[in-house]
Each structure stands twice: as structure tokens, then as C-alpha cells.
N, CA, C, O and CB atoms as a CASP TS submission, in Angstrom:
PFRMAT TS
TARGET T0000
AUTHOR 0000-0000-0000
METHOD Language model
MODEL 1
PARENT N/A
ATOM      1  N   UNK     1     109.883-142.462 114.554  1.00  0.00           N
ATOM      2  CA  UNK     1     109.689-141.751 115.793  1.00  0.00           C
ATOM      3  C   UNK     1     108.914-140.459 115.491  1.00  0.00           C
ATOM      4  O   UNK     1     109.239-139.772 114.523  1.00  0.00           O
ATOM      5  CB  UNK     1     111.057-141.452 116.485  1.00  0.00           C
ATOM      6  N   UNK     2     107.788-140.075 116.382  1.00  0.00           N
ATOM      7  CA  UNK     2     106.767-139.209 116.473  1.00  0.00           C
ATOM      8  C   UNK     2     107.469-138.041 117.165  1.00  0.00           C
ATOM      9  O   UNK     2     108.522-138.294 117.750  1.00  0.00           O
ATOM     10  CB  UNK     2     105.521-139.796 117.199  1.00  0.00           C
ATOM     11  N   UNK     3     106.938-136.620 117.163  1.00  0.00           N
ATOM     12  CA  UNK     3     107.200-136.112 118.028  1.00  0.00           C
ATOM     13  C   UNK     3     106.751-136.074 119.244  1.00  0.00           C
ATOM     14  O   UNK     3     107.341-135.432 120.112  1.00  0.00           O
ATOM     15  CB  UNK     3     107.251-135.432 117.723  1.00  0.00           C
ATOM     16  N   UNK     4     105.081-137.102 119.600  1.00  0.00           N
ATOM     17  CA  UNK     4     104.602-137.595 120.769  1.00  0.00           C
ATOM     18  C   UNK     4     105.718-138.391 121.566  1.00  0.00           C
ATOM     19  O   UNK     4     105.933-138.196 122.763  1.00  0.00           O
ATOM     20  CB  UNK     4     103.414-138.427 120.459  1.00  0.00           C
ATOM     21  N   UNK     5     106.461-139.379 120.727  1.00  0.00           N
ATOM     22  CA  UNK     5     107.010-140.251 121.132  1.00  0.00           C
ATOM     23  C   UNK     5     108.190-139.443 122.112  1.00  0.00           C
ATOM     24  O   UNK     5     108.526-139.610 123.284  1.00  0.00           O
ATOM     25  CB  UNK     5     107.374-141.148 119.973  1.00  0.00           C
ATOM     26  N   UNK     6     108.708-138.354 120.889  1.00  0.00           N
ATOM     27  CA  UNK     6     109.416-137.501 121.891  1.00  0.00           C
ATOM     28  C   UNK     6     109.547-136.849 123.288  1.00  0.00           C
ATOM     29  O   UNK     6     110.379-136.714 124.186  1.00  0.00           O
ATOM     30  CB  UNK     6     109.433-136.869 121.501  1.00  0.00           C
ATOM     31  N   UNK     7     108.277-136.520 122.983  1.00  0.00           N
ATOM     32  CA  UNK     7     107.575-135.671 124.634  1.00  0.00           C
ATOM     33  C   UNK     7     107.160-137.077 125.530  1.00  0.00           C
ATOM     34  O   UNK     7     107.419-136.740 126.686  1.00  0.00           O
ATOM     35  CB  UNK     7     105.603-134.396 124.306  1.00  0.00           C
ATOM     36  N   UNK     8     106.751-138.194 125.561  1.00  0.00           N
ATOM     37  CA  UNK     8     106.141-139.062 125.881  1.00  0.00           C
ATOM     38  C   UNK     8     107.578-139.627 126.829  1.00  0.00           C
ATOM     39  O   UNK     8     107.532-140.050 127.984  1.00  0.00           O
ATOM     40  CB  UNK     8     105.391-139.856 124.623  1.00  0.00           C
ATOM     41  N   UNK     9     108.936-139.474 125.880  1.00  0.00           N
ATOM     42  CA  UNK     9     110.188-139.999 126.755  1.00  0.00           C
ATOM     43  C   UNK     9     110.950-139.147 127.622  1.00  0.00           C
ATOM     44  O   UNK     9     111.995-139.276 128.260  1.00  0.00           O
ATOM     45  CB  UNK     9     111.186-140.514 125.929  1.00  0.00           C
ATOM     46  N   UNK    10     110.203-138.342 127.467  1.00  0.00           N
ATOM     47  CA  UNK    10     110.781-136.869 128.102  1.00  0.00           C
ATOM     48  C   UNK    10     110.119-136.420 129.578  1.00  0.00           C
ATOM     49  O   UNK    10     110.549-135.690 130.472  1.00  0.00           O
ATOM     50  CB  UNK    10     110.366-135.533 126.944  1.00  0.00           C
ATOM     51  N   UNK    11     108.830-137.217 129.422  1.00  0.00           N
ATOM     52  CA  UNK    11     107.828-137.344 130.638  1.00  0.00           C
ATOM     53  C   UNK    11     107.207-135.827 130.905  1.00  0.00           C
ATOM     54  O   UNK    11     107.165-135.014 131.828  1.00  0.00           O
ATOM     55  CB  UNK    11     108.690-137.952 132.117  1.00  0.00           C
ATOM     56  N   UNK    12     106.596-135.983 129.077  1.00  0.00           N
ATOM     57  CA  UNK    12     105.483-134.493 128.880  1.00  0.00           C
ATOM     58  C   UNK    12     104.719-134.935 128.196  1.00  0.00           C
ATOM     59  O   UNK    12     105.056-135.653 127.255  1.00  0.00           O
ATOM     60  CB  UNK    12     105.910-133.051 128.188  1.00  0.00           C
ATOM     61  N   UNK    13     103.473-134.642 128.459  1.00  0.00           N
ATOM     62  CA  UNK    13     101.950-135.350 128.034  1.00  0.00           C
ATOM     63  C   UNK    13     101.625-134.232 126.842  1.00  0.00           C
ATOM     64  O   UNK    13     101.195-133.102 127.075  1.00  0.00           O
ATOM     65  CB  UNK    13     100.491-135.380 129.564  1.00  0.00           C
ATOM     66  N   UNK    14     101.889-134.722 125.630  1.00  0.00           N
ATOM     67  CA  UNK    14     101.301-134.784 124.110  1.00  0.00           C
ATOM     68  C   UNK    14      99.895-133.538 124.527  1.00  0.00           C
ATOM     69  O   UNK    14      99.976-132.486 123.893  1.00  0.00           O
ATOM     70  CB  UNK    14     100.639-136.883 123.499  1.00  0.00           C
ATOM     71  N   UNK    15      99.232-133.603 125.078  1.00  0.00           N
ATOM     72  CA  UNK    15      97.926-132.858 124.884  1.00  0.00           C
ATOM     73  C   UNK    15      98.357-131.836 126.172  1.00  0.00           C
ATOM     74  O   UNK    15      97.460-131.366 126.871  1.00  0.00           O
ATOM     75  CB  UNK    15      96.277-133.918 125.042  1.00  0.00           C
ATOM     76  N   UNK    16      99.241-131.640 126.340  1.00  0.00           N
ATOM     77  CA  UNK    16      99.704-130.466 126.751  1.00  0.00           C
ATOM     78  C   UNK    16     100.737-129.142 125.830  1.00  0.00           C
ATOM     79  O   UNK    16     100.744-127.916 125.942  1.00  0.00           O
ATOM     80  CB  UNK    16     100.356-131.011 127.833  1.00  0.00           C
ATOM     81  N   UNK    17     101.441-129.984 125.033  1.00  0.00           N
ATOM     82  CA  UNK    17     101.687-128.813 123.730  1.00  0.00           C
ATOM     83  C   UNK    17     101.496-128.444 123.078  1.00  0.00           C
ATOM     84  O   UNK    17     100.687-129.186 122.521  1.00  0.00           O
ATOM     85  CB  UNK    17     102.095-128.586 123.158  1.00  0.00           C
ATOM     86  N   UNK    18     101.681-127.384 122.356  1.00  0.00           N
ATOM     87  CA  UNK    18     101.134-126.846 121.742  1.00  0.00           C
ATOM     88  C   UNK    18     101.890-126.434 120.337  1.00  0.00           C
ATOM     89  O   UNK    18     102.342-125.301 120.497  1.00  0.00           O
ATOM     90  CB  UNK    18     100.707-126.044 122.521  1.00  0.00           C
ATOM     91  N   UNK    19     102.224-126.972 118.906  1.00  0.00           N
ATOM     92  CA  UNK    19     103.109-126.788 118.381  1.00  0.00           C
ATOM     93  C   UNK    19     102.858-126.161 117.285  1.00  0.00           C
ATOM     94  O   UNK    19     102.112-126.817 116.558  1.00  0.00           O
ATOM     95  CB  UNK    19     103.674-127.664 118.325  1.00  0.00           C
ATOM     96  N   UNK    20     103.245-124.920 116.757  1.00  0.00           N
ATOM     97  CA  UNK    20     102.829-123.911 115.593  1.00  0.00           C
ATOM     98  C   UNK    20     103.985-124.046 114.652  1.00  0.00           C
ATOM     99  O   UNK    20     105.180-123.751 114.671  1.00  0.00           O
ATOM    100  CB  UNK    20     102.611-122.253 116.088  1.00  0.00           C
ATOM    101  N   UNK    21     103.213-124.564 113.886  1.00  0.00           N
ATOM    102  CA  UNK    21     104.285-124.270 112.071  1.00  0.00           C
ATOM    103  C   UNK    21     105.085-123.123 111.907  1.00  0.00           C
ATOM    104  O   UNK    21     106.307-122.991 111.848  1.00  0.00           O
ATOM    105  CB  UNK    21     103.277-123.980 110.548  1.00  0.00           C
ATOM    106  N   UNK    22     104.023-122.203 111.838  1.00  0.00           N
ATOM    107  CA  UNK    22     104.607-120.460 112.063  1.00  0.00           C
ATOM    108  C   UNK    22     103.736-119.807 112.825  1.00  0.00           C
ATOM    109  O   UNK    22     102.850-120.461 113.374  1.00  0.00           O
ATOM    110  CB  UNK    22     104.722-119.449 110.671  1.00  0.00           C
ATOM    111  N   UNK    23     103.822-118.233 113.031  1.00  0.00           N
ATOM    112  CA  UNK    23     103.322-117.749 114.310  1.00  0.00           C
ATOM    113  C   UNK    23     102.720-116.230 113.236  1.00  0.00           C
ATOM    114  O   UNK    23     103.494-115.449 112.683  1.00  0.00           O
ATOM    115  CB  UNK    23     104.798-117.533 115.889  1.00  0.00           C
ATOM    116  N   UNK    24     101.023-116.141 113.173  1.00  0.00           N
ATOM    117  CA  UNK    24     101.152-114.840 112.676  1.00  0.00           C
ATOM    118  C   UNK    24     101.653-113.794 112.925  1.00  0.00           C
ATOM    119  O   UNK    24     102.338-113.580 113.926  1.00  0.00           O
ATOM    120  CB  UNK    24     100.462-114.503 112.559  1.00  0.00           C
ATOM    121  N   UNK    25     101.282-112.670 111.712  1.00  0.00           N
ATOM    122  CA  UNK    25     102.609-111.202 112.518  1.00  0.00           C
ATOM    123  C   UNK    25     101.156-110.235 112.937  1.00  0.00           C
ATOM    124  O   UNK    25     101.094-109.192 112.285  1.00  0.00           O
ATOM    125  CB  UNK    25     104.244-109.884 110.758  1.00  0.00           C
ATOM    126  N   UNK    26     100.557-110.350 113.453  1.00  0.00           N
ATOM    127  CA  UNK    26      99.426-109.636 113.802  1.00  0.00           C
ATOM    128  C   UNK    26      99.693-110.025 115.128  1.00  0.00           C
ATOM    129  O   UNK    26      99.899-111.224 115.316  1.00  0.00           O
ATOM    130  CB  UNK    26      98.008-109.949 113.139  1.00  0.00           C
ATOM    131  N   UNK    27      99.736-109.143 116.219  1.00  0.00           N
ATOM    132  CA  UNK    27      99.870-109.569 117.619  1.00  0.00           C
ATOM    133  C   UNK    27      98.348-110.188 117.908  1.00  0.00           C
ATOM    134  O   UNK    27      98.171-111.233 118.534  1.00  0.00           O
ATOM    135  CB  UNK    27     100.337-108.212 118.684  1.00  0.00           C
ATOM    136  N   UNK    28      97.382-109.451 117.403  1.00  0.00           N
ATOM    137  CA  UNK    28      96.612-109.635 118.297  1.00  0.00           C
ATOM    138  C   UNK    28      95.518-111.596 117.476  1.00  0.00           C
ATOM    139  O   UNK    28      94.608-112.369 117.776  1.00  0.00           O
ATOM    140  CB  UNK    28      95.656-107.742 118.486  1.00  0.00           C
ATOM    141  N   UNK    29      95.974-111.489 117.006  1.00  0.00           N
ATOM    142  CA  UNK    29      95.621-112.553 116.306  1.00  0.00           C
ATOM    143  C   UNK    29      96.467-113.667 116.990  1.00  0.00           C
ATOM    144  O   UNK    29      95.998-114.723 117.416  1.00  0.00           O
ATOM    145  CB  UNK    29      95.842-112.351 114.784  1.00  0.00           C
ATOM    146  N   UNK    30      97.691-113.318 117.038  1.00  0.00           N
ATOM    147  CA  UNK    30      99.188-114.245 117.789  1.00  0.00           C
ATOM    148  C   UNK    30      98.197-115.231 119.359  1.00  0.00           C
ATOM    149  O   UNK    30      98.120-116.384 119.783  1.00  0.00           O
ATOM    150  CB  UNK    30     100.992-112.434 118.761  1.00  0.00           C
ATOM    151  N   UNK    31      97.615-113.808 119.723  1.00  0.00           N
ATOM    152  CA  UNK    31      97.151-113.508 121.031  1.00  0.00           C
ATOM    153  C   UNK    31      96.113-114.857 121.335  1.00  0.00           C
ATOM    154  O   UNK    31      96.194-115.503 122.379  1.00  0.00           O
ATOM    155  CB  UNK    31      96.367-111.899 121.064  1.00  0.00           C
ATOM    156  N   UNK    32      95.258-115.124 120.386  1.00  0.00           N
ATOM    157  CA  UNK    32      93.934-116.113 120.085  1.00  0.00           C
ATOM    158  C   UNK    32      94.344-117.359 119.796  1.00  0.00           C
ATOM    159  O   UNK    32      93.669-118.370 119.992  1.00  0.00           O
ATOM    160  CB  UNK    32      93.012-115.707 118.872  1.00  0.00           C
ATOM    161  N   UNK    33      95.804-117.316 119.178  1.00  0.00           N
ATOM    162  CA  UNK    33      96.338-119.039 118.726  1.00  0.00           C
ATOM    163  C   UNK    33      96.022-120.292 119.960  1.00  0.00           C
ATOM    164  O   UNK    33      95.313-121.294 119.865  1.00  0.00           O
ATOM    165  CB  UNK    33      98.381-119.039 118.510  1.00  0.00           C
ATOM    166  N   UNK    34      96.762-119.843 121.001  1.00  0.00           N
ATOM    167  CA  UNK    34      95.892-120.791 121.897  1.00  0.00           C
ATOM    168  C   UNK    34      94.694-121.326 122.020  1.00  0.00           C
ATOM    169  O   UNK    34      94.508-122.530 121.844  1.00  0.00           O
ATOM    170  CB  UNK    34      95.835-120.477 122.729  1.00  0.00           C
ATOM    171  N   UNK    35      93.858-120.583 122.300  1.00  0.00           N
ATOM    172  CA  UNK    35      92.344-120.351 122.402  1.00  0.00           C
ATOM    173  C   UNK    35      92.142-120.964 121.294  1.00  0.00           C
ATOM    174  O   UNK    35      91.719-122.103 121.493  1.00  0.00           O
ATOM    175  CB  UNK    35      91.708-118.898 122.490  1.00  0.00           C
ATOM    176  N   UNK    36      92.293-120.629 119.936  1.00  0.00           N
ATOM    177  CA  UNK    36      91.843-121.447 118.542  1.00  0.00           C
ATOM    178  C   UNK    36      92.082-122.534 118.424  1.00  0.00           C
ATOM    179  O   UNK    36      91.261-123.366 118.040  1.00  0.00           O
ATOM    180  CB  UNK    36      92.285-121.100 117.416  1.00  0.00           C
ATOM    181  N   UNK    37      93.547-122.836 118.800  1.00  0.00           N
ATOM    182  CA  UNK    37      93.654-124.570 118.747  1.00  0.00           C
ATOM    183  C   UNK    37      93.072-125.374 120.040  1.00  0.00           C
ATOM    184  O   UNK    37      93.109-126.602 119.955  1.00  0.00           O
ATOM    185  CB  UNK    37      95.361-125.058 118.655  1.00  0.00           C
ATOM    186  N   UNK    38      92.509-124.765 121.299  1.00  0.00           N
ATOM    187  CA  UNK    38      92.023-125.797 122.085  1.00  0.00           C
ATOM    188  C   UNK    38      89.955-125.774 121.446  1.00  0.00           C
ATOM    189  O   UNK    38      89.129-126.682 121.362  1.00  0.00           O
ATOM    190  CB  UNK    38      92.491-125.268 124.129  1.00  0.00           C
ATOM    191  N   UNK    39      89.900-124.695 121.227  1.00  0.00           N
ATOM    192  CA  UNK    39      88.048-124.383 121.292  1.00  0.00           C
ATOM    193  C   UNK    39      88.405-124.530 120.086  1.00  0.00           C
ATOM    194  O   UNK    39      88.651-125.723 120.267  1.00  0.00           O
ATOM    195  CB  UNK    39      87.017-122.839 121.887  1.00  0.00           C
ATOM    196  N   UNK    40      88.771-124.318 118.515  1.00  0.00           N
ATOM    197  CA  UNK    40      88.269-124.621 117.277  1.00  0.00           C
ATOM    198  C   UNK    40      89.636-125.253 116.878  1.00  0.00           C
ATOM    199  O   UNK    40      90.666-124.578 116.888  1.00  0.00           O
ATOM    200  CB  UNK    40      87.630-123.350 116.363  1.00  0.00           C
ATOM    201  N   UNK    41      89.614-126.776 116.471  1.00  0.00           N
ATOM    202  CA  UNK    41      90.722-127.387 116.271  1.00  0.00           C
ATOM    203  C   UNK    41      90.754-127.615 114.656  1.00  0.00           C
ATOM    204  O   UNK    41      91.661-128.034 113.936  1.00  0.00           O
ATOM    205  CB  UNK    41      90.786-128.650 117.166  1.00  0.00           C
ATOM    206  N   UNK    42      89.675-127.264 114.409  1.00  0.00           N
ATOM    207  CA  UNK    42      89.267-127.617 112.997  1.00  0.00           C
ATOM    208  C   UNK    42      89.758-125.899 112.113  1.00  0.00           C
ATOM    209  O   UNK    42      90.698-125.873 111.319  1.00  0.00           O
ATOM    210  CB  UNK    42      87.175-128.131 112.981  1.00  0.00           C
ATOM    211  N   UNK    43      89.155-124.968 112.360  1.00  0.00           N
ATOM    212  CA  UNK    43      90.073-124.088 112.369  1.00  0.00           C
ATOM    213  C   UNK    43      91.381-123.901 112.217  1.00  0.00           C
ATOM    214  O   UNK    43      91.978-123.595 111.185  1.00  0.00           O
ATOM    215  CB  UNK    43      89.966-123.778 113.028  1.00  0.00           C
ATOM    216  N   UNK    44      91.959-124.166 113.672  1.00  0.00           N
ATOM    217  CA  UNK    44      93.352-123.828 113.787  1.00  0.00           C
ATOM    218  C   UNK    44      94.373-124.650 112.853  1.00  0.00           C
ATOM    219  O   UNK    44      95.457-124.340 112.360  1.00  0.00           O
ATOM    220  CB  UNK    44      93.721-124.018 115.227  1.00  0.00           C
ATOM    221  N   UNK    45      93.563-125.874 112.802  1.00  0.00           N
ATOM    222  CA  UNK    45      94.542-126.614 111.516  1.00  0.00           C
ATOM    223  C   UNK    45      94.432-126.327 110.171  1.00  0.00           C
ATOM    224  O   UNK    45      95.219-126.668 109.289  1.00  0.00           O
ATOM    225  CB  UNK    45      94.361-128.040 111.396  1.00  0.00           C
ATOM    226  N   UNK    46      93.174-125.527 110.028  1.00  0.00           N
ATOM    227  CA  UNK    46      92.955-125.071 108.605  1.00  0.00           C
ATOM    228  C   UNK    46      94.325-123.929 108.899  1.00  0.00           C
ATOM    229  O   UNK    46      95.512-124.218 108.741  1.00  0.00           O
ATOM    230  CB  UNK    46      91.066-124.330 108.147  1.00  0.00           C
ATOM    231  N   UNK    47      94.008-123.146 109.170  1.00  0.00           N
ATOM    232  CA  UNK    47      95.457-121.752 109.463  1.00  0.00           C
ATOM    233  C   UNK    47      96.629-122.496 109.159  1.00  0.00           C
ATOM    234  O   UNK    47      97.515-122.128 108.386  1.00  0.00           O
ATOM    235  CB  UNK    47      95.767-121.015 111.373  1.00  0.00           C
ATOM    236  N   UNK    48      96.596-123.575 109.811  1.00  0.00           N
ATOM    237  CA  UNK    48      98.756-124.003 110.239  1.00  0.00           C
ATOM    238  C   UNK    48      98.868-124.745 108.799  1.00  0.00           C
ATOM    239  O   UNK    48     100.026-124.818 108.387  1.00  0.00           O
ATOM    240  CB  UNK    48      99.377-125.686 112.167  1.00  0.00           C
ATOM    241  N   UNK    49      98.055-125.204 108.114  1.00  0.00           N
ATOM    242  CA  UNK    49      98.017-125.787 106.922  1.00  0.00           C
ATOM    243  C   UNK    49      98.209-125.120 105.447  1.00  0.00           C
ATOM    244  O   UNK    49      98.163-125.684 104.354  1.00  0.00           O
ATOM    245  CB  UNK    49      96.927-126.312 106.992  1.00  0.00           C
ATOM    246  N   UNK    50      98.550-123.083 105.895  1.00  0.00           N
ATOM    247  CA  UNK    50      98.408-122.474 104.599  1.00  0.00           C
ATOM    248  C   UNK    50      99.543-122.109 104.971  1.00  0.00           C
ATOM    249  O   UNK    50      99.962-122.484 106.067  1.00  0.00           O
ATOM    250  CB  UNK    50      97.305-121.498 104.096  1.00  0.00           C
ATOM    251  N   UNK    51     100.360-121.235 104.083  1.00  0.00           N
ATOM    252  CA  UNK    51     101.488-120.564 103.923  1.00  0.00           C
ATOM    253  C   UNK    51     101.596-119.826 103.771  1.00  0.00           C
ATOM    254  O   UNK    51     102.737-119.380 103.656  1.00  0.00           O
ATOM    255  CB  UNK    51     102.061-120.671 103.472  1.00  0.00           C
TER
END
């Protein structure tokens, strides 16, 4: 079981969430996470992918 599968039985559409590993401590950076994962996805997964 996916966590799509999750939202999918729950009757919430997958490309509506938005799910962060961790959350930077820079507000204003915090601020852009949205924005980065819909306009640069390639990006935003590079970020959620470091530690």
C-alpha cells in the first residue's frame, strides 16, 4: 500500500498534496516550498532528497 492508495480511499486526489520529508528553518525559503514543488519538481526533489 502507497500513500496514493491512501489518499485515493480517503477520496483525496494524489496531485493535490503536497508531502515534505522536512520543512526548512529559513521562513522565507519555507515560504517558496510550494511554488518549488509545483514550477521546479526537479529541484524540489533534489532538496527533499538531502539531509
Amino acid at each position: 500500500m502507497t500513500l496514493n492508495d491512501l489518499l485515493i480511499a480517503k477520496s483525496i486526489a494524489p496531485e493535490k498534496v503536497l508531502v515534505l520529508r522536512h520543512r526548512p528553518p529559513e521562513s522565507e525559503l519555507n515560504k517558496v516550498i510550494p511554488w518549488l514543488a509545483a514550477e521546479k519538481p526537479d529541484v524540489f526533489n533534489a532538496y527533499q532528497q538531502t539531509h
